[in-house]
Backbone bond lengths (Angstrom), bond angles and torsions (degrees), N, CA, C in turn:
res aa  C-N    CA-C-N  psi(-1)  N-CA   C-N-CA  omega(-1)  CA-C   N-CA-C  phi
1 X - - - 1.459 - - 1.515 109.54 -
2 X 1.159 130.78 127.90 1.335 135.23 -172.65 1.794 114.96 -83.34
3 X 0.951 82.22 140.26 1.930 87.87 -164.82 1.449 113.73 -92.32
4 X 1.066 127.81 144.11 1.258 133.03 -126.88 1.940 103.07 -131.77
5 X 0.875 113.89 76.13 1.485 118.68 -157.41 1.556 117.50 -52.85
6 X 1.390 145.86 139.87 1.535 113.97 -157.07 1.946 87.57 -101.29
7 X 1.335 128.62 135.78 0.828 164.39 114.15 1.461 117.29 22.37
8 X 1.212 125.18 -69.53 1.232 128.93 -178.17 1.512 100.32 -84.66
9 X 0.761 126.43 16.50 2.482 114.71 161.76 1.163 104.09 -143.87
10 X 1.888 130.95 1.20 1.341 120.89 -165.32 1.468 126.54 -81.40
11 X 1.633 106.25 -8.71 1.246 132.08 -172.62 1.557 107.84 -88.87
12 X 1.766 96.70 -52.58 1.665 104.51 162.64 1.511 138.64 -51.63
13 X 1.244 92.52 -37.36 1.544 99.41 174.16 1.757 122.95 -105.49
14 X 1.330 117.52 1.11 1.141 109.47 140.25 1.526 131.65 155.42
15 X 1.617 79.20 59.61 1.605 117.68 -175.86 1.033 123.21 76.34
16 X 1.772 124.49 -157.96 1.575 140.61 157.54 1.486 109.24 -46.83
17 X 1.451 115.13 123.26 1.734 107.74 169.82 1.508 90.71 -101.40
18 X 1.013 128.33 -19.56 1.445 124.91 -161.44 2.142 125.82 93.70
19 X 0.815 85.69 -132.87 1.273 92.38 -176.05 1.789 117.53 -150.71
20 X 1.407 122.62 151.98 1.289 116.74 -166.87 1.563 104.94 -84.00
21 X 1.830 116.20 -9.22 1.341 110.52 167.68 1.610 124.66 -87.86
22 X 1.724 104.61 -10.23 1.205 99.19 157.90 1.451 129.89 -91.66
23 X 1.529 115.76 -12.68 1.299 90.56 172.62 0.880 121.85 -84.62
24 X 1.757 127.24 -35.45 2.036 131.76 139.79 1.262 118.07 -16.44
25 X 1.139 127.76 -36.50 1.952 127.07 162.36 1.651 102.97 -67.65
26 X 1.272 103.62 -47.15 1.351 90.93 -154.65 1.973 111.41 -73.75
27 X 1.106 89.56 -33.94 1.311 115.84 161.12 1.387 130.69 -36.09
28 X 1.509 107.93 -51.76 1.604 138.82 156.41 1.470 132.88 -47.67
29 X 1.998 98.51 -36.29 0.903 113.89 -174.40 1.273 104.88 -93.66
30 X 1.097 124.34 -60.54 1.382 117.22 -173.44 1.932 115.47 -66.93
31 X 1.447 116.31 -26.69 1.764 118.00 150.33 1.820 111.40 -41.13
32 X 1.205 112.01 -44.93 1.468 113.15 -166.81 1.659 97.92 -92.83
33 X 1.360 137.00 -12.57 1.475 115.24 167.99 1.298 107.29 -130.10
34 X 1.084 128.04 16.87 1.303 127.59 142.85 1.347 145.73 -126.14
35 X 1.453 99.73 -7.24 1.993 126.52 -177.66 1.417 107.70 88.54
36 X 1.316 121.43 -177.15 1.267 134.95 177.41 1.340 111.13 -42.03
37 X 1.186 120.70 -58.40 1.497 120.88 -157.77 1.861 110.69 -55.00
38 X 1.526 95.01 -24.48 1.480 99.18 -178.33 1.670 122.49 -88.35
39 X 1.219 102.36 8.10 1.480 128.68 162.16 1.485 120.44 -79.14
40 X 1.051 130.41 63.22 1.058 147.34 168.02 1.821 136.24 -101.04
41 X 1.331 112.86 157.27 1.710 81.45 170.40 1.152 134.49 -113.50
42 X 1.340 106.71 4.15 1.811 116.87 175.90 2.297 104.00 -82.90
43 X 1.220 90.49 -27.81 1.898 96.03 -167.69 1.900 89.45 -94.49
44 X 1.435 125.12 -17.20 1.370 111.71 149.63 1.268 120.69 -62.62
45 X 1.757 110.84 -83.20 1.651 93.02 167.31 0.767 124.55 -18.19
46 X 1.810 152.39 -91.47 0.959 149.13 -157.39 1.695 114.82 -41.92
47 X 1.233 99.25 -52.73 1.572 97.28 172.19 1.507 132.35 -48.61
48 X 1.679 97.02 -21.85 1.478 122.89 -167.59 1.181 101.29 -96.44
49 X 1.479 125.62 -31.52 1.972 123.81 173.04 1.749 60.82 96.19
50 X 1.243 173.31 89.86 1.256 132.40 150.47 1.757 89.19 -140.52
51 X 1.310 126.01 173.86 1.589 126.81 168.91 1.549 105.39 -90.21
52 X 1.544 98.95 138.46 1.574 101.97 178.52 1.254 127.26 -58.53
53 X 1.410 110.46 -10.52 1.825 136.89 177.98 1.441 104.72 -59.18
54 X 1.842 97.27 -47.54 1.877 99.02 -171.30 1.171 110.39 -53.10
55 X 1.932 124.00 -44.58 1.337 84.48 174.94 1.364 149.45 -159.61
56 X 1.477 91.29 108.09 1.213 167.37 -172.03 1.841 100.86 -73.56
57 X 1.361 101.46 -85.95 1.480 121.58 160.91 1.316 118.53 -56.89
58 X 1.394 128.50 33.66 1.775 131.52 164.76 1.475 120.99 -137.87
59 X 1.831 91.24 -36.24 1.504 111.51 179.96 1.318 111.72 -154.81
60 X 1.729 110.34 137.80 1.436 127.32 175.32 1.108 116.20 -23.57
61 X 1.910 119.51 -63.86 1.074 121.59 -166.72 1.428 104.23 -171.81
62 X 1.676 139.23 -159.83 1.349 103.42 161.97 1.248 143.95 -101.35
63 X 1.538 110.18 10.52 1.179 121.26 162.59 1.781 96.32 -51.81
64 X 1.268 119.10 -90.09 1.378 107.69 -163.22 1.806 120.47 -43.08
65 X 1.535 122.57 -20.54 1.435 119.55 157.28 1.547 119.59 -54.28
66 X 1.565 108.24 -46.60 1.571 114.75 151.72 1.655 130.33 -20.95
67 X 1.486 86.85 -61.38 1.727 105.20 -177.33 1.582 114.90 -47.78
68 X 1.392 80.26 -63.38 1.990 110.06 -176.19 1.764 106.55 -46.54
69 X 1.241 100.83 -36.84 1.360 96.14 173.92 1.400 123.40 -78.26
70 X 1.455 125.63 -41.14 1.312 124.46 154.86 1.238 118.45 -32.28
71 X 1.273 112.22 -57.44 1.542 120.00 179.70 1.280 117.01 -48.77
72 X 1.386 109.20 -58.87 1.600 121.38 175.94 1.485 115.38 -40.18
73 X 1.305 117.84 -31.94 1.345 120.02 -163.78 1.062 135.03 -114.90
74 X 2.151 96.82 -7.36 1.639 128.98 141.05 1.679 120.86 -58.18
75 X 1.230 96.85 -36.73 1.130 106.10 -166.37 1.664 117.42 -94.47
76 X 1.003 122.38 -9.00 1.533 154.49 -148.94 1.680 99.37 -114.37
77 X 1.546 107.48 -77.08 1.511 119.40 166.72 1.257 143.20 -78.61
78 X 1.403 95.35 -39.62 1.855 102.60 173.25 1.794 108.08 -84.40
79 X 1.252 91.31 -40.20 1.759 91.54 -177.55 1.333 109.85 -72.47
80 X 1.649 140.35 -11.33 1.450 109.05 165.56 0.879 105.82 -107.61
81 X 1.613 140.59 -5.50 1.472 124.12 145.56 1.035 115.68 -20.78
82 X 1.700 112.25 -81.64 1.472 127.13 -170.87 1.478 99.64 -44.66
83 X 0.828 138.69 -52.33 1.490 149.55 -174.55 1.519 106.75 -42.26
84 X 1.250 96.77 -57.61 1.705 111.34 -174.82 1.352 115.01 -68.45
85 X 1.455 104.48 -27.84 1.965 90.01 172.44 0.621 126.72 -101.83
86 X 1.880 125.48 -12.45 1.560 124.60 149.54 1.799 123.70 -49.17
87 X 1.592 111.65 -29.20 1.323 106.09 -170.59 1.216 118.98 -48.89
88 X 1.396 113.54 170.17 1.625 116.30 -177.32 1.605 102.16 -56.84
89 X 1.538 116.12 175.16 1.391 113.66 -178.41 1.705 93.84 160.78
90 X 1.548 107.43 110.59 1.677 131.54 176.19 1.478 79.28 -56.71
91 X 1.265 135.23 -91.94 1.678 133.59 -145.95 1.659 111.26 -121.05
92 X 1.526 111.21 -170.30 1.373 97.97 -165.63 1.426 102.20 -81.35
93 X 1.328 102.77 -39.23 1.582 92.17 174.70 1.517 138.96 -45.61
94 X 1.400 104.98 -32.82 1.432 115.86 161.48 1.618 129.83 -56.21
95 X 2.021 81.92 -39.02 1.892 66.75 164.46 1.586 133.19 -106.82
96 X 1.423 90.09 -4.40 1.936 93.89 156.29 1.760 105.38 -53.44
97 X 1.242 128.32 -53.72 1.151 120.86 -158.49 1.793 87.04 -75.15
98 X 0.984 150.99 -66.01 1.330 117.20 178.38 1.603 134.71 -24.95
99 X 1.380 85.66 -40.99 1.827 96.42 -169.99 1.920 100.23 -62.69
100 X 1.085 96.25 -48.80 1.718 107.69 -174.85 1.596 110.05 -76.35
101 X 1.317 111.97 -7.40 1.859 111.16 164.28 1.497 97.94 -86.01
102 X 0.913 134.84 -42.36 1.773 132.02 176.81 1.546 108.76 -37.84
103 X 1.536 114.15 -45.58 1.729 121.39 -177.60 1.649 116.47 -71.27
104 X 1.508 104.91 -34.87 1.263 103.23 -173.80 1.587 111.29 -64.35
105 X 1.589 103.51 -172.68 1.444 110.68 -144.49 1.190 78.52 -65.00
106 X 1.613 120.81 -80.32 1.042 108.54 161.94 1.617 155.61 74.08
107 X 1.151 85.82 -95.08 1.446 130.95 -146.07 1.635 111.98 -88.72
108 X 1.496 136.84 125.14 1.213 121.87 160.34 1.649 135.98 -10.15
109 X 1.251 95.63 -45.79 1.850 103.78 -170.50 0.944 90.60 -72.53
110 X 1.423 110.59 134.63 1.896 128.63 150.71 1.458 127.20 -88.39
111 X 1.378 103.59 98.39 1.580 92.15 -161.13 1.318 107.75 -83.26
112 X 1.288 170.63 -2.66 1.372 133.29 49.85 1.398 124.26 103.29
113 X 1.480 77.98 -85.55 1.591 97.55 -157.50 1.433 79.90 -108.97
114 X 1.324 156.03 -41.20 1.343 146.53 -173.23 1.372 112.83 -62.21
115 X 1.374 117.96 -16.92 1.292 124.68 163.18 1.206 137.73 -97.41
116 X 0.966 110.25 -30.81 1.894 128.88 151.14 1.942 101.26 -58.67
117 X 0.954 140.76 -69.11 1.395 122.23 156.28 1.180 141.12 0.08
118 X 1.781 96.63 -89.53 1.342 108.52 146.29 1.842 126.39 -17.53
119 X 1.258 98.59 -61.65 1.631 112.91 -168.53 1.462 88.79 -63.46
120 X 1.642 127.62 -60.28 1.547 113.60 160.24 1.225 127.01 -13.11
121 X 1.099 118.94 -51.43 1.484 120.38 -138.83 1.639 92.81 -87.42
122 X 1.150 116.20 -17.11 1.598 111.40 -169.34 2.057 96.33 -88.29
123 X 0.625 122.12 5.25 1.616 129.91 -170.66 1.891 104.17 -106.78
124 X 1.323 112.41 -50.19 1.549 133.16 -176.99 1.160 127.04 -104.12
125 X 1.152 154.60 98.08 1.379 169.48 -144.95 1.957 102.40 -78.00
126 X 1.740 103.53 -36.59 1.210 103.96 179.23 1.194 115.57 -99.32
127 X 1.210 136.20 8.54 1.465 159.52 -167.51 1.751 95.98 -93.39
128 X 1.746 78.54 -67.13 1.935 87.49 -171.59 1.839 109.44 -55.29
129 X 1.555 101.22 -22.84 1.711 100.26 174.05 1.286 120.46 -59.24
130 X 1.625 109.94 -41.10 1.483 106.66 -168.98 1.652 83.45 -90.16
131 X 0.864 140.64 -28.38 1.637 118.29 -179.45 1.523 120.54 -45.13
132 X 1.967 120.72 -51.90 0.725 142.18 142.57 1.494 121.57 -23.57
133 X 1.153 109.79 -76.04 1.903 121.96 173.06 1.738 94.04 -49.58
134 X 1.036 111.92 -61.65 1.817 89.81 179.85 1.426 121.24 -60.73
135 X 1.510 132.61 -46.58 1.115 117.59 -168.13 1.768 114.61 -84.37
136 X 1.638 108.83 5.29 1.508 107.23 154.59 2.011 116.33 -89.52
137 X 0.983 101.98 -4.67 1.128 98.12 167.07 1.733 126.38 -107.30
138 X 1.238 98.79 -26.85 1.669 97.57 153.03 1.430 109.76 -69.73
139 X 1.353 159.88 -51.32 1.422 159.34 -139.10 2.047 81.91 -83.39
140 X 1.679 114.60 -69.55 0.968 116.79 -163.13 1.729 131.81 -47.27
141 X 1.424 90.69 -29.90 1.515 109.94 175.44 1.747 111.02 -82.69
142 X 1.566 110.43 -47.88 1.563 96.22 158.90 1.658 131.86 -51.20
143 X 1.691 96.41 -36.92 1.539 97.61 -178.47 1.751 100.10 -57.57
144 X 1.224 119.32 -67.86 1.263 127.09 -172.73 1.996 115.65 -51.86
145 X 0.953 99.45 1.70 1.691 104.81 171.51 1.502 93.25 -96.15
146 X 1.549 137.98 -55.46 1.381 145.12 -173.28 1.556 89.80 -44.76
147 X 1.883 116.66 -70.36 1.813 115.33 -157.58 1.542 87.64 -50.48
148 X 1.597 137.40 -40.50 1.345 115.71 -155.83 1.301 135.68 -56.80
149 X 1.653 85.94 -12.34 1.987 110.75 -175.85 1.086 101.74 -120.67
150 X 1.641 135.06 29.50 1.390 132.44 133.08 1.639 97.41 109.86
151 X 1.289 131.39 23.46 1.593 137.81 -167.04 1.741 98.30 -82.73
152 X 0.541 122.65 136.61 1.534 121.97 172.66 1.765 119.83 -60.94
153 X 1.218 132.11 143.93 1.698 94.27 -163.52 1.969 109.89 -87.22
154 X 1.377 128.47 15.16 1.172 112.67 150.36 1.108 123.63 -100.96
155 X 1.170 122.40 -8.30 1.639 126.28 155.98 2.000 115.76 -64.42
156 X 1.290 101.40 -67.65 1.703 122.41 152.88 1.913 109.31 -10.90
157 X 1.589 103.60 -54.33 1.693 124.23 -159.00 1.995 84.19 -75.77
158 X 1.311 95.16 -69.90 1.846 103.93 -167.18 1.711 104.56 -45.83
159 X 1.471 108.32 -44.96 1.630 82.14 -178.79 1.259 121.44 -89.63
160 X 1.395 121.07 -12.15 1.662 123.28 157.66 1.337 101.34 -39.54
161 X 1.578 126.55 -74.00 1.323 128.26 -163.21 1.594 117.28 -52.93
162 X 1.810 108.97 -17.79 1.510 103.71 169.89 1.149 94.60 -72.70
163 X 1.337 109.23 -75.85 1.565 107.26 -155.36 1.580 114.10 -30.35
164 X 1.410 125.81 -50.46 1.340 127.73 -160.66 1.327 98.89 -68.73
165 X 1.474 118.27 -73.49 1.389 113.29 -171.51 1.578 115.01 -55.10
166 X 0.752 129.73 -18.93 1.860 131.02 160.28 1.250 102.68 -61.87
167 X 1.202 130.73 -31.86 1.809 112.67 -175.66 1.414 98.67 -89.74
168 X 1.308 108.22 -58.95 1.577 98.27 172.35 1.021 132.75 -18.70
169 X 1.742 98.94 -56.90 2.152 93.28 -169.49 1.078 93.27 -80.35
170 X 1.132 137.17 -59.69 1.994 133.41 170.79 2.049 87.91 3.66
171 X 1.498 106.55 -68.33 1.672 115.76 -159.97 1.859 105.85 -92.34
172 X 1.420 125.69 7.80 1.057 102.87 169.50 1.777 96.82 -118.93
173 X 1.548 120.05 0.02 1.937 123.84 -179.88 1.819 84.38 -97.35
174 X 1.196 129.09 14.93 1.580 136.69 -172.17 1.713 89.37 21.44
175 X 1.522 123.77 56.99 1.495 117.76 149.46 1.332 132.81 -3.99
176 X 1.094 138.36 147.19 1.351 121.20 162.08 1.773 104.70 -148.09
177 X 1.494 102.55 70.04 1.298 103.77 157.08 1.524 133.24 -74.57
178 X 1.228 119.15 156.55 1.512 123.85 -168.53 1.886 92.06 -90.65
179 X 1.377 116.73 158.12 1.374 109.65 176.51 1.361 120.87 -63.94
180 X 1.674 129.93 -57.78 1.628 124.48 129.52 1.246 130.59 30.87
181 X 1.365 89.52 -109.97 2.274 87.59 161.20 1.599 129.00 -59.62
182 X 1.618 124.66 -24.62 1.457 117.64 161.31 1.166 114.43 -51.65
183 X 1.522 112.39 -61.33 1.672 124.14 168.10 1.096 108.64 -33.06
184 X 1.386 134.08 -40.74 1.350 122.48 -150.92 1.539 102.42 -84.98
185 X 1.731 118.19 -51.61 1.050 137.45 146.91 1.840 139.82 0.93
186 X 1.733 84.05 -62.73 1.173 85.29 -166.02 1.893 117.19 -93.56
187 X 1.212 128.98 18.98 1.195 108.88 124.89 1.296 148.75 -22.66
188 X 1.790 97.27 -70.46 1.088 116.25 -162.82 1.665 103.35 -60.25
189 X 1.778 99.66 -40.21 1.485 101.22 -178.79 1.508 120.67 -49.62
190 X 1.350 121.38 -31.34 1.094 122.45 175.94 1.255 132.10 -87.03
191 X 1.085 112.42 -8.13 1.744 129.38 152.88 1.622 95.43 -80.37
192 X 0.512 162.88 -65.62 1.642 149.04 176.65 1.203 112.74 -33.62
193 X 1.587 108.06 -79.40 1.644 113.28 -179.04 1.765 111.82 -46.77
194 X 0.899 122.05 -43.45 1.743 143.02 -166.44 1.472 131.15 -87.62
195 X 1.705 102.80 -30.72 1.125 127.97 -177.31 1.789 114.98 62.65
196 X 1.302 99.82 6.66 1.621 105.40 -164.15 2.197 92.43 -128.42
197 X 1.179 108.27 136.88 1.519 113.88 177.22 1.550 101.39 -86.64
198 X 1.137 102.65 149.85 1.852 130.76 -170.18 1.542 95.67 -63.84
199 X 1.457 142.58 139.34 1.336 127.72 171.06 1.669 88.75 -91.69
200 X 1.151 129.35 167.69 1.370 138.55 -149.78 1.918 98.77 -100.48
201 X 1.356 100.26 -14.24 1.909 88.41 172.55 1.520 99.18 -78.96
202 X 1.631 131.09 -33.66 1.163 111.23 -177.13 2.057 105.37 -67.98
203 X 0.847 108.91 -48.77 1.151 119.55 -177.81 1.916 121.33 -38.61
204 X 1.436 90.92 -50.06 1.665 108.95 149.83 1.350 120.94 -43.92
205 X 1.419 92.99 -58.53 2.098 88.48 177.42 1.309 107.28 -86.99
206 X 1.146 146.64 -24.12 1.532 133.24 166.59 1.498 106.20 -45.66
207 X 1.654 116.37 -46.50 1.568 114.68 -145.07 1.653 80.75 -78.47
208 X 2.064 131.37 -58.86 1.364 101.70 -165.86 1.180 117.41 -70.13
209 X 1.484 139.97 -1.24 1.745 141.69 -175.47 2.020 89.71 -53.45
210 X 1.546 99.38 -44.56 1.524 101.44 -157.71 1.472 105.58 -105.26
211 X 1.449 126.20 13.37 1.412 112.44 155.35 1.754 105.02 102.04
212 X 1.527 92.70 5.35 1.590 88.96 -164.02 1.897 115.29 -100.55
213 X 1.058 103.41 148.42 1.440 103.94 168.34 1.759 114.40 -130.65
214 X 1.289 129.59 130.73 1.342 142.44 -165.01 1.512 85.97 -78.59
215 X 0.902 122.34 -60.97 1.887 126.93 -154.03 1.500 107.72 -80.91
216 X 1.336 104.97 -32.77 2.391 96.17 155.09 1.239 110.97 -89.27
217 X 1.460 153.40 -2.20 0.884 155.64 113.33 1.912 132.25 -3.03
218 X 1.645 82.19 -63.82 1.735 102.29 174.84 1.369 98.80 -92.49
219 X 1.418 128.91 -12.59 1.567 111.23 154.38 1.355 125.97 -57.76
220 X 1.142 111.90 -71.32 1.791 120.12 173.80 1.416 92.14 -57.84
221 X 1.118 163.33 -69.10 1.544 139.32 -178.16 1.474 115.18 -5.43
């Protein structure tokens, strides 16, 4: 249970501690450009200007900063997946193109941090579990968006496994497409995954959901 500092003397007695979402950012940040080892709490503080005491008052110790980060990145990656293939969606194509707005820059998913994980997971035996436990529940929830539009479920299973493992390596070859050419792309992706082409009103609302325009695009071209 996180402890709750009282307010009126906390300033007096010994300043800003911060907050338990900044040291979980900060935490995040330095996990994702430097790995675990740089997860610490004296080289946080410091990073934070903050006293290593503050925090103290957010989390036990750093096993539970550990936790928080798992969480963060369950909740971050697997949860708007899941999110994304439940959303509304007229046809399947509509909701592939949801699933594939989740990846973009964009986009909820941190690809990032799904890879720094990963890189976890080869160090921790229980790490690699929830790695596992997440990527059966992302595959399962895509499969089950496919049965929702009538896919048979081993047909349903095979194009889950495109779709997923295509974003993946996109995030484990750390890609570096420009938004432009993804856009340009991802049609086609969805005639692959879908077997059916995007009609161009969904395509319209995919491109403004994400800020995009085809025709200033082929300007700066």
């Amino acid at each position: 249970m996180t402890k709750t500092p009282r307010i009126e003397n906390s300033e007096k007695t010994s300043g800003w501690r911060g907050s338990r979402e900044l040291w979980l950012d900060a935490a995040r940040e330095a996990f994702i450009e430097a790995g675990l080892d740089a997860v610490k709490i004296q080289p946080l503080a410091s990073r934070l200007n903050l006293s290593r005491t503050s925090f103290y008052w957010f989390f036990k110790d750093r096993a539970a900063l550990l936790e928080a980060l798992l969480e963060s990145w369950e909740n971050s990656n697997t949860g708007s997946l899941v999110a994304a293939t439940e959303s509304y969606a007229e046809t399947i194509t509509e909701a592939a193109l949801n699933v594939i707005g989740v990846f973009l820059e964009d986009g909820p998913f941190e690809p990032r941090l799904d890879l720094a994980v990963r890189g976890w997971a080869h160090q921790r035996q229980a790490v690699a579990d929830r790695v596992h436990k997440a990527d059966d529940t992302r595959l399962t929830a895509i499969r089950r968006m496919f049965e929702r539009f009538g896919y048979d479920s081993n047909e349903a299973d095979v194009r889950a496994r495109t779709v997923y493992m295509t974003q993946i390596g996109y995030i484990s070859m750390q890609a570096n497409e420009d938004l432009a050419t993804r856009m340009t792309r991802i049609p086609d992706y969805v005639k692959t995954y879908t077997g059916q082409t995007p009609p161009e009103r969904e395509l319209e609302r995919f491109h403004a959901r994400h800020g995009y325009s085809p025709a200033s695009s082929a300007r700066r071209a």
